[in-house]
N, C-alpha and C positions, 0 to 999 in steps of 0.2 A: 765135789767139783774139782777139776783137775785144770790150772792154766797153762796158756801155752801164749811166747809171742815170738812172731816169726819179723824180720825186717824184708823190704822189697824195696824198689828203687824211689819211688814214691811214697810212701806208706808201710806203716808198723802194723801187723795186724795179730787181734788178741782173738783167740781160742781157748772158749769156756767149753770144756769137753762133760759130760755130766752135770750138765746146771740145771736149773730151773726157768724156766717161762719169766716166771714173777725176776728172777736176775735183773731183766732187761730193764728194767729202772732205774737200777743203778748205774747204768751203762748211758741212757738218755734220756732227759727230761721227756716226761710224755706231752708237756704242750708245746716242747719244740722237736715236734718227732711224727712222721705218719708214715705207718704201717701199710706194704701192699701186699697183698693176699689176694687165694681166691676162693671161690665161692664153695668147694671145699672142705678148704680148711680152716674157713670162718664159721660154717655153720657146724663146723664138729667141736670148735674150741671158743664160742662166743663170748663165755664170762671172761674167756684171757685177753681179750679185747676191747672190755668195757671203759677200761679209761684212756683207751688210744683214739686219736684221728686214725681212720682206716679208710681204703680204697681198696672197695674187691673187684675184682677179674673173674672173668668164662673162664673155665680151666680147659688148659688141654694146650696142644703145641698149634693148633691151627688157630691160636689166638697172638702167639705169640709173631707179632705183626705191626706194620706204622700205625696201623690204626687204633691198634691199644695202648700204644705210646703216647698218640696223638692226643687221645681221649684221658689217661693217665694225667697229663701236664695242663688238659683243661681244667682238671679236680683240684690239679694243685695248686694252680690259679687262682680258684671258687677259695678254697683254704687259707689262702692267704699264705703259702710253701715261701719261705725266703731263702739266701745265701747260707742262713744263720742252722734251715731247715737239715734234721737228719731222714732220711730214708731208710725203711728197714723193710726187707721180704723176709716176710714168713710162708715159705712153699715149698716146692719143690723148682728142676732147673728153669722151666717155665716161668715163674716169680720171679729166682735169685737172676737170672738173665735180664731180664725186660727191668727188671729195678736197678740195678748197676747201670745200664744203658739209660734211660730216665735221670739219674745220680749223676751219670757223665756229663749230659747236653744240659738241663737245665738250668738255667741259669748260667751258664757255663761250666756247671758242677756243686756240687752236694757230696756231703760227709755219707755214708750210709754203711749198713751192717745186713748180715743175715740169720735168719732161725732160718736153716735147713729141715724140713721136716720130712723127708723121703731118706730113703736107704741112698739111691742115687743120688740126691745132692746132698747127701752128707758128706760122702766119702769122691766125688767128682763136682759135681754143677756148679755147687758154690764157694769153690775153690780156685786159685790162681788170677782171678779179675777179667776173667775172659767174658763180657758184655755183652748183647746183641739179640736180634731179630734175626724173622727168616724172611728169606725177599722169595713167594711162589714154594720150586720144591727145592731151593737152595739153603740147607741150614746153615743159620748163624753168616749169613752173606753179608751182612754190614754189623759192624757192633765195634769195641774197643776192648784195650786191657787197661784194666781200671780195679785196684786194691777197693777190696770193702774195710774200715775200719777195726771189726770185728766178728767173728762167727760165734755163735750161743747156737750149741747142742743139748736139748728138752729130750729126751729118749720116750717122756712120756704121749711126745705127738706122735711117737710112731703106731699108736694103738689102735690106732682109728684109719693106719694103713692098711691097704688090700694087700693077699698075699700074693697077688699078680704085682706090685709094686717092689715090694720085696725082692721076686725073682730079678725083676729090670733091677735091680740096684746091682745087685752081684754079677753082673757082666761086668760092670765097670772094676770091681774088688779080684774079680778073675783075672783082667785084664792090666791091671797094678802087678798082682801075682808073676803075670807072663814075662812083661817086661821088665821089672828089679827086683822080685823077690820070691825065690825058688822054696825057702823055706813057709813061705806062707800059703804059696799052692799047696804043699803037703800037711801044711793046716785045714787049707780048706776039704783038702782028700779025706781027710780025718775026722769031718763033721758033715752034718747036715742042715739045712738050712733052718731045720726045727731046733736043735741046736742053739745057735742064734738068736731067733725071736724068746726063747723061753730063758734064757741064760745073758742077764743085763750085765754081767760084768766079761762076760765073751766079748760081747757085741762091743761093749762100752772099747774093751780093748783093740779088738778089728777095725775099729770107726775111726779110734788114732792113728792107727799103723796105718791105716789107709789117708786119713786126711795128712798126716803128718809125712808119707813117703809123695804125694803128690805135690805137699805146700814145699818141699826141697828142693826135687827136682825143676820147679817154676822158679822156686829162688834163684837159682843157678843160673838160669835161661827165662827170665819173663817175659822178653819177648820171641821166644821163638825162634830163636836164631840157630840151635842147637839140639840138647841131650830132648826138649822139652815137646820135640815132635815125637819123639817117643810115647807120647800118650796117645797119640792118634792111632797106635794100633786096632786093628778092627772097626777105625770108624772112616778108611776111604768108600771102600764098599759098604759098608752102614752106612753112613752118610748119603749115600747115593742113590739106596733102597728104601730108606726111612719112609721119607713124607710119599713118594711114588708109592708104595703101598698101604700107606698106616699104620707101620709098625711101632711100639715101641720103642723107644732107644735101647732099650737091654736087650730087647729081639734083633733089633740090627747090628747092634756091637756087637753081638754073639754070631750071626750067621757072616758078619766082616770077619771076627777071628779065624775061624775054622777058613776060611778065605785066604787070608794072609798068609795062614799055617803052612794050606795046600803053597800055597808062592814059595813058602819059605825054602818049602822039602826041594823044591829047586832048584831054587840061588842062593841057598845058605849051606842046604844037608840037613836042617831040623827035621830030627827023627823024631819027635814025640807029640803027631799029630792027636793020635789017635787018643793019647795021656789027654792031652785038652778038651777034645769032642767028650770024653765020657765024664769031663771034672763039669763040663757046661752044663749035659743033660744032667748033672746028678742034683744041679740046683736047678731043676725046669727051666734051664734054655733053651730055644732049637740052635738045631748044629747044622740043618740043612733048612734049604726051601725051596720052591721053585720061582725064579725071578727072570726077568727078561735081561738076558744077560748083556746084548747090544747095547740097551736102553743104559742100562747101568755105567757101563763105560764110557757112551756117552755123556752122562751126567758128574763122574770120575774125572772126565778130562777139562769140566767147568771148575773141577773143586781146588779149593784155597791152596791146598797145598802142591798144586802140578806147577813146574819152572819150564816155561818154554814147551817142550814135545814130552819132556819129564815127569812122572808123576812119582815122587818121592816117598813110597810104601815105607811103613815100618814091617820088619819082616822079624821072626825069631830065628836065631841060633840055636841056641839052648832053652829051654825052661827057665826065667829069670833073669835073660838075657836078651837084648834086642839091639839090632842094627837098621839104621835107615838107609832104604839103598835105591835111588833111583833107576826105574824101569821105566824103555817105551809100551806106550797103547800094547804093540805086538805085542810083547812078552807075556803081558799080562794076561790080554782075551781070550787064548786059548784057557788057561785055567779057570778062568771066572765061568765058560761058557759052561767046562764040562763040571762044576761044582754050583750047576745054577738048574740042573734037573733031578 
Protein backbone atom coordinates (compact mmCIF):
# COMPACT_ATOMS: atom_id res chain seq x y z
CA UNK A 1 0.00 0.00 0.00
CA UNK A 2 1.44 3.14 -1.05
CA UNK A 3 0.08 6.71 1.08
CA UNK A 4 -0.42 9.78 -0.09
CA UNK A 5 -1.83 13.26 1.67
CA UNK A 6 -2.77 16.06 -0.29
CA UNK A 7 -3.94 19.53 1.81
CA UNK A 8 -7.04 21.60 0.34
CA UNK A 9 -8.56 24.70 1.67
CA UNK A 10 -10.74 22.86 4.02
CA UNK A 11 -9.43 19.47 4.38
CA UNK A 12 -6.43 17.22 4.43
CA UNK A 13 -7.10 14.27 2.42
CA UNK A 14 -5.32 10.71 2.58
CA UNK A 15 -4.82 8.45 -0.39
CA UNK A 16 -4.45 4.67 0.27
CA UNK A 17 -3.44 3.82 -3.30
CA UNK A 18 -3.10 -0.31 -3.38
CA UNK A 19 -4.98 -1.15 -0.09
CA UNK A 20 -7.24 -3.44 1.02
CA UNK A 21 -11.15 -3.25 1.52
CA UNK A 22 -10.53 -4.70 5.13
CA UNK A 23 -7.97 -1.20 5.52
CA UNK A 24 -11.16 0.73 5.98
CA UNK A 25 -11.39 -0.11 9.73
CA UNK A 26 -8.73 1.33 10.54
CA UNK A 27 -9.78 4.44 8.94
CA UNK A 28 -13.43 4.33 10.76
CA UNK A 29 -15.15 2.71 13.32
CA UNK A 30 -17.65 0.67 11.68
CA UNK A 31 -20.56 1.44 14.28
CA UNK A 32 -19.88 5.10 13.64
CA UNK A 33 -19.69 4.80 10.01
CA UNK A 34 -22.46 3.92 7.06
CA UNK A 35 -21.56 2.82 3.73
CA UNK A 36 -23.53 4.02 0.52
CA UNK A 37 -23.40 1.76 -2.34
CA UNK A 38 -25.28 0.35 -4.89
CA UNK A 39 -26.91 -2.63 -5.70
CA UNK A 40 -24.03 -3.52 -7.85
CA UNK A 41 -21.68 -3.48 -5.97
CA UNK A 42 -23.14 -4.89 -2.97
CA UNK A 43 -24.21 -7.88 -4.42
CA UNK A 44 -20.77 -8.67 -6.09
CA UNK A 45 -18.79 -7.80 -2.66
CA UNK A 46 -21.40 -8.78 0.23
CA UNK A 47 -18.97 -10.60 2.82
CA UNK A 48 -17.00 -6.93 2.56
CA UNK A 49 -20.06 -5.58 3.99
CA UNK A 50 -20.96 -7.74 6.63
CA UNK A 51 -20.00 -5.61 9.56
CA UNK A 52 -20.99 -2.33 8.05
CA UNK A 53 -24.47 -0.20 8.27
CA UNK A 54 -25.13 -0.01 4.49
CA UNK A 55 -27.59 1.95 2.29
CA UNK A 56 -27.86 0.50 -1.30
CA UNK A 57 -28.85 2.46 -4.37
CA UNK A 58 -30.51 1.66 -8.23
CA UNK A 59 -27.41 2.01 -10.02
CA UNK A 60 -27.10 4.13 -12.87
CA UNK A 61 -26.86 8.04 -13.53
CA UNK A 62 -30.81 8.40 -13.87
CA UNK A 63 -30.81 7.69 -10.13
CA UNK A 64 -28.66 9.98 -9.43
CA UNK A 65 -31.39 12.70 -8.51
CA UNK A 66 -33.43 14.68 -5.14
CA UNK A 67 -35.08 11.67 -4.83
CA UNK A 68 -32.28 9.48 -3.86
CA UNK A 69 -30.99 11.96 -1.64
CA UNK A 70 -34.17 12.45 -0.28
CA UNK A 71 -34.70 8.85 0.46
CA UNK A 72 -30.82 8.46 1.31
CA UNK A 73 -31.21 11.04 4.49
CA UNK A 74 -34.57 9.17 5.49
CA UNK A 75 -32.35 5.88 6.08
CA UNK A 76 -30.08 7.85 7.86
CA UNK A 77 -32.54 9.13 10.15
CA UNK A 78 -34.09 5.37 10.66
CA UNK A 79 -30.03 4.80 11.67
CA UNK A 80 -29.86 7.03 13.94
CA UNK A 81 -26.72 8.96 11.35
CA UNK A 82 -25.36 11.78 13.81
CA UNK A 83 -22.80 14.93 13.60
CA UNK A 84 -20.43 12.40 14.99
CA UNK A 85 -21.56 9.90 11.72
CA UNK A 86 -18.84 9.22 8.76
CA UNK A 87 -20.04 8.53 5.32
CA UNK A 88 -18.37 6.30 2.92
CA UNK A 89 -19.21 5.51 -1.04
CA UNK A 90 -18.15 2.56 -2.29
CA UNK A 91 -19.05 2.83 -6.25
CA UNK A 92 -18.46 4.43 -8.94
CA UNK A 93 -19.16 8.52 -9.78
CA UNK A 94 -22.71 7.92 -9.22
CA UNK A 95 -22.22 6.89 -5.36
CA UNK A 96 -19.00 9.01 -4.70
CA UNK A 97 -21.28 12.16 -6.11
CA UNK A 98 -24.69 11.73 -4.39
CA UNK A 99 -22.52 10.69 -1.08
CA UNK A 100 -20.39 13.75 -0.76
CA UNK A 101 -23.67 15.81 -1.67
CA UNK A 102 -25.68 13.85 1.27
CA UNK A 103 -22.13 14.44 3.66
CA UNK A 104 -22.45 18.23 2.73
CA UNK A 105 -26.41 18.94 3.76
CA UNK A 106 -26.98 16.67 6.31
CA UNK A 107 -27.01 17.79 9.27
CA UNK A 108 -25.19 20.49 8.00
CA UNK A 109 -22.25 18.12 7.20
CA UNK A 110 -20.51 14.81 7.86
CA UNK A 111 -16.81 13.62 7.76
CA UNK A 112 -16.91 11.12 4.82
CA UNK A 113 -14.41 9.14 2.55
CA UNK A 114 -14.57 7.05 -0.70
CA UNK A 115 -13.67 3.38 -2.19
CA UNK A 116 -13.67 4.16 -5.76
CA UNK A 117 -14.43 1.15 -7.33
CA UNK A 118 -14.53 1.97 -11.28
CA UNK A 119 -11.63 2.81 -13.47
CA UNK A 120 -13.57 6.17 -13.87
CA UNK A 121 -13.83 7.14 -10.36
CA UNK A 122 -10.62 6.14 -9.59
CA UNK A 123 -8.69 8.31 -11.51
CA UNK A 124 -11.79 11.35 -12.02
CA UNK A 125 -15.34 11.08 -10.03
CA UNK A 126 -14.03 10.73 -6.74
CA UNK A 127 -11.51 13.24 -6.90
CA UNK A 128 -11.40 17.10 -6.22
CA UNK A 129 -14.86 17.39 -3.88
CA UNK A 130 -16.96 18.23 -6.77
CA UNK A 131 -20.68 16.86 -5.08
CA UNK A 132 -24.02 16.84 -6.66
CA UNK A 133 -27.03 15.70 -8.50
CA UNK A 134 -28.52 15.91 -11.88
CA UNK A 135 -31.63 18.40 -12.18
CA UNK A 136 -33.59 16.50 -15.69
CA UNK A 137 -30.81 16.41 -18.58
CA UNK A 138 -28.70 18.94 -16.75
CA UNK A 139 -25.42 17.14 -15.18
CA UNK A 140 -24.28 17.84 -11.85
CA UNK A 141 -26.90 21.21 -11.92
CA UNK A 142 -26.76 21.58 -8.11
CA UNK A 143 -24.08 20.04 -5.89
CA UNK A 144 -21.02 21.54 -4.06
CA UNK A 145 -17.08 21.27 -3.62
CA UNK A 146 -16.66 19.49 -0.64
CA UNK A 147 -13.21 17.45 0.41
CA UNK A 148 -13.85 13.60 1.36
CA UNK A 149 -11.44 12.88 4.18
CA UNK A 150 -10.01 10.06 2.51
CA UNK A 151 -9.76 7.85 -0.75
CA UNK A 152 -8.95 3.83 -0.35
CA UNK A 153 -8.06 2.23 -3.75
CA UNK A 154 -8.98 -2.04 -3.46
CA UNK A 155 -7.81 -2.87 -7.16
CA UNK A 156 -9.47 -6.06 -6.32
CA UNK A 157 -13.13 -4.57 -6.84
CA UNK A 158 -12.23 -3.80 -10.16
CA UNK A 159 -12.86 -7.72 -10.99
CA UNK A 160 -16.22 -7.85 -11.14
CA UNK A 161 -16.05 -4.58 -13.50
CA UNK A 162 -17.50 -4.90 -17.22
CA UNK A 163 -15.06 -4.20 -19.87
CA UNK A 164 -17.58 -1.70 -21.04
CA UNK A 165 -16.61 0.23 -17.67
CA UNK A 166 -13.16 -0.09 -18.21
CA UNK A 167 -13.34 1.63 -21.72
CA UNK A 168 -15.53 4.74 -19.83
CA UNK A 169 -12.67 5.08 -17.51
CA UNK A 170 -10.03 5.81 -20.04
CA UNK A 171 -11.63 8.77 -21.63
CA UNK A 172 -11.16 10.44 -18.49
CA UNK A 173 -7.05 8.94 -18.25
CA UNK A 174 -6.97 10.17 -22.12
CA UNK A 175 -8.21 13.24 -21.33
CA UNK A 176 -5.65 13.91 -18.22
CA UNK A 177 -3.17 12.91 -21.06
CA UNK A 178 -4.41 15.71 -23.44
CA UNK A 179 -4.31 18.47 -21.09
CA UNK A 180 -0.82 18.01 -18.82
CA UNK A 181 0.66 15.24 -19.81
CA UNK A 182 2.20 14.46 -23.26
CA UNK A 183 4.40 11.87 -21.93
CA UNK A 184 1.59 9.71 -20.80
CA UNK A 185 -0.38 9.84 -24.00
CA UNK A 186 2.65 8.06 -25.46
CA UNK A 187 2.31 5.77 -22.71
CA UNK A 188 -0.86 5.15 -23.42
CA UNK A 189 0.03 4.77 -27.37
CA UNK A 190 2.34 2.14 -26.12
CA UNK A 191 -0.25 -0.14 -24.60
CA UNK A 192 -3.43 -1.63 -24.78
CA UNK A 193 -6.13 -1.62 -22.66
CA UNK A 194 -5.48 -5.56 -21.99
CA UNK A 195 -2.37 -4.39 -20.94
CA UNK A 196 -3.82 -2.79 -17.99
CA UNK A 197 -6.48 -5.04 -16.61
CA UNK A 198 -3.75 -8.05 -16.65
CA UNK A 199 -0.71 -6.00 -15.24
CA UNK A 200 -1.77 -4.69 -11.39
CA UNK A 201 1.41 -2.80 -11.06
CA UNK A 202 0.78 -0.76 -14.69
CA UNK A 203 -2.52 -0.01 -13.66
CA UNK A 204 -1.56 0.33 -9.83
CA UNK A 205 0.85 3.13 -11.40
CA UNK A 206 -1.69 4.90 -14.13
CA UNK A 207 -4.27 5.10 -11.29
CA UNK A 208 -1.59 7.45 -9.30
CA UNK A 209 -0.40 9.51 -12.07
CA UNK A 210 -3.91 10.01 -12.82
CA UNK A 211 -5.48 10.61 -9.33
CA UNK A 212 -2.37 12.32 -8.19
CA UNK A 213 -2.14 14.82 -11.58
CA UNK A 214 -5.89 15.72 -11.05
CA UNK A 215 -5.74 16.09 -6.96
CA UNK A 216 -2.91 19.08 -8.10
CA UNK A 217 -4.32 20.74 -10.36
CA UNK A 218 -7.83 21.11 -7.86
CA UNK A 219 -5.23 21.86 -5.16
CA UNK A 220 -4.13 24.86 -7.03
CA UNK A 221 -7.68 26.01 -8.14
CA UNK A 222 -10.40 24.23 -5.95
CA UNK A 223 -12.67 26.28 -6.62
CA UNK A 224 -12.58 26.77 -10.10
CA UNK A 225 -11.57 29.95 -10.59
CA UNK A 226 -8.55 28.98 -12.98
CA UNK A 227 -5.98 26.18 -14.47
CA UNK A 228 -8.89 23.64 -12.93
CA UNK A 229 -11.53 24.24 -15.77
CA UNK A 230 -9.00 22.69 -17.72
CA UNK A 231 -10.47 19.40 -16.70
CA UNK A 232 -13.57 20.17 -18.44
CA UNK A 233 -11.99 19.33 -21.68
CA UNK A 234 -14.33 17.16 -23.71
CA UNK A 235 -17.16 17.55 -21.27
CA UNK A 236 -18.94 20.89 -22.70
CA UNK A 237 -20.41 18.83 -25.54
CA UNK A 238 -20.42 15.58 -23.42
CA UNK A 239 -22.16 17.13 -21.11
CA UNK A 240 -24.72 18.14 -23.18
CA UNK A 241 -25.06 14.87 -25.10
CA UNK A 242 -24.86 12.64 -22.23
CA UNK A 243 -28.23 12.22 -20.53
CA UNK A 244 -30.07 13.51 -24.04
CA UNK A 245 -28.92 10.31 -25.44
CA UNK A 246 -27.77 7.72 -22.64
CA UNK A 247 -24.57 7.68 -23.26
CA UNK A 248 -22.04 6.86 -20.97
CA UNK A 249 -19.82 9.40 -19.54
CA UNK A 250 -16.57 7.92 -21.25
CA UNK A 251 -18.79 7.80 -24.54
CA UNK A 252 -19.60 11.52 -24.19
CA UNK A 253 -16.06 12.65 -22.93
CA UNK A 254 -14.72 11.03 -26.00
CA UNK A 255 -17.12 12.29 -28.71
CA UNK A 256 -16.66 16.05 -26.68
CA UNK A 257 -12.94 15.53 -27.26
CA UNK A 258 -12.65 14.91 -30.80
CA UNK A 259 -15.18 18.03 -30.67
CA UNK A 260 -12.91 20.33 -28.88
CA UNK A 261 -10.13 18.99 -31.07
CA UNK A 262 -12.06 19.86 -34.40
CA UNK A 263 -12.45 23.69 -32.36
CA UNK A 264 -9.14 23.65 -31.52
CA UNK A 265 -7.48 23.14 -35.16
CA UNK A 266 -9.21 26.52 -35.49
CA UNK A 267 -8.59 28.92 -32.76
CA UNK A 268 -5.45 27.42 -31.60
CA UNK A 269 -3.66 25.51 -34.83
CA UNK A 270 -3.74 22.05 -33.00
CA UNK A 271 -2.44 19.80 -35.45
CA UNK A 272 -2.86 16.42 -33.94
CA UNK A 273 -6.42 15.80 -34.31
CA UNK A 274 -6.17 12.87 -35.90
CA UNK A 275 -3.16 11.45 -32.89
CA UNK A 276 -6.21 11.70 -30.42
CA UNK A 277 -9.27 10.06 -32.59
CA UNK A 278 -7.06 6.89 -33.26
CA UNK A 279 -5.26 7.00 -29.28
CA UNK A 280 -9.56 7.02 -28.27
CA UNK A 281 -10.53 4.23 -30.66
CA UNK A 282 -7.57 2.24 -29.79
CA UNK A 283 -9.22 1.91 -26.14
CA UNK A 284 -12.99 1.36 -27.66
CA UNK A 285 -14.03 4.90 -27.72
CA UNK A 286 -16.09 6.45 -30.28
CA UNK A 287 -14.66 9.43 -32.01
CA UNK A 288 -17.85 10.20 -33.92
CA UNK A 289 -21.68 10.05 -33.58
CA UNK A 290 -24.48 11.30 -35.01
CA UNK A 291 -26.18 13.90 -32.45
CA UNK A 292 -28.51 16.73 -33.01
CA UNK A 293 -26.33 19.32 -33.23
CA UNK A 294 -28.95 22.50 -32.56
CA UNK A 295 -30.09 20.56 -29.58
CA UNK A 296 -26.64 20.33 -28.10
CA UNK A 297 -25.88 23.83 -28.34
CA UNK A 298 -28.72 24.59 -27.10
CA UNK A 299 -28.17 22.61 -23.86
CA UNK A 300 -24.18 24.08 -24.08
CA UNK A 301 -25.45 27.42 -23.69
CA UNK A 302 -27.45 26.20 -20.20
CA UNK A 303 -24.04 24.75 -19.10
CA UNK A 304 -22.21 25.80 -15.73
CA UNK A 305 -19.55 26.89 -17.48
CA UNK A 306 -20.89 29.76 -20.14
CA UNK A 307 -20.30 33.72 -18.63
CA UNK A 308 -22.78 35.90 -20.16
CA UNK A 309 -23.07 35.17 -24.40
CA UNK A 310 -19.45 33.06 -23.51
CA UNK A 311 -19.07 29.68 -23.43
CA UNK A 312 -15.52 29.10 -22.06
CA UNK A 313 -14.23 25.80 -24.15
CA UNK A 314 -11.19 24.15 -22.98
CA UNK A 315 -9.54 23.84 -26.30
CA UNK A 316 -5.87 22.07 -27.16
CA UNK A 317 -2.63 23.65 -28.29
CA UNK A 318 -0.48 20.85 -28.19
CA UNK A 319 -0.83 17.37 -26.95
CA UNK A 320 -0.43 18.02 -23.18
CA UNK A 321 -1.18 21.32 -23.32
CA UNK A 322 -4.41 23.25 -23.04
CA UNK A 323 -5.82 26.61 -23.07
CA UNK A 324 -9.33 27.91 -21.99
CA UNK A 325 -10.72 30.29 -24.46
CA UNK A 326 -14.03 31.75 -24.60
CA UNK A 327 -16.15 31.42 -27.70
CA UNK A 328 -19.59 32.87 -28.89
CA UNK A 329 -22.70 30.20 -29.80
CA UNK A 330 -21.45 31.35 -33.55
CA UNK A 331 -18.05 30.22 -33.44
CA UNK A 332 -18.79 27.22 -32.19
CA UNK A 333 -22.03 25.72 -34.20
CA UNK A 334 -20.73 25.52 -37.34
CA UNK A 335 -18.19 22.89 -36.08
CA UNK A 336 -20.35 20.95 -33.82
CA UNK A 337 -22.95 20.76 -36.61
CA UNK A 338 -20.39 19.44 -39.32
CA UNK A 339 -18.85 16.88 -36.55
CA UNK A 340 -22.28 15.74 -35.49
CA UNK A 341 -23.07 13.58 -38.80
Amino acid sequence: MTTKKLSFSAQTVSYYFDASFDYLEKLVKTDNAVIITDENIFSANKKKFANWRTIVLQPGEAFKIQATVDSIIQQLIELGADRKTTLIGVGGGVVTDITGYVAGIYMRGLQFGFVPTTILAMVDASIGGKNGIDVGIYKNMVGMIKQPSFLLYDYSLLKSLPKAEWINGFAEIIKHASIKDAAMFKLLEEHKLTAFRKDKQLLDQLIRRNALLKSKVVQEDEFEQGDRKLLNFGHTLGHAIENSYDLSHGHAVALGMVVAAGISAVYTGYAETNRLVKLIKQYGLPAFAVFDAEKAMQVMQSDKKRVKDLIHYVLLQKTGKAVIMPLTAEQIAPIVKKLSV
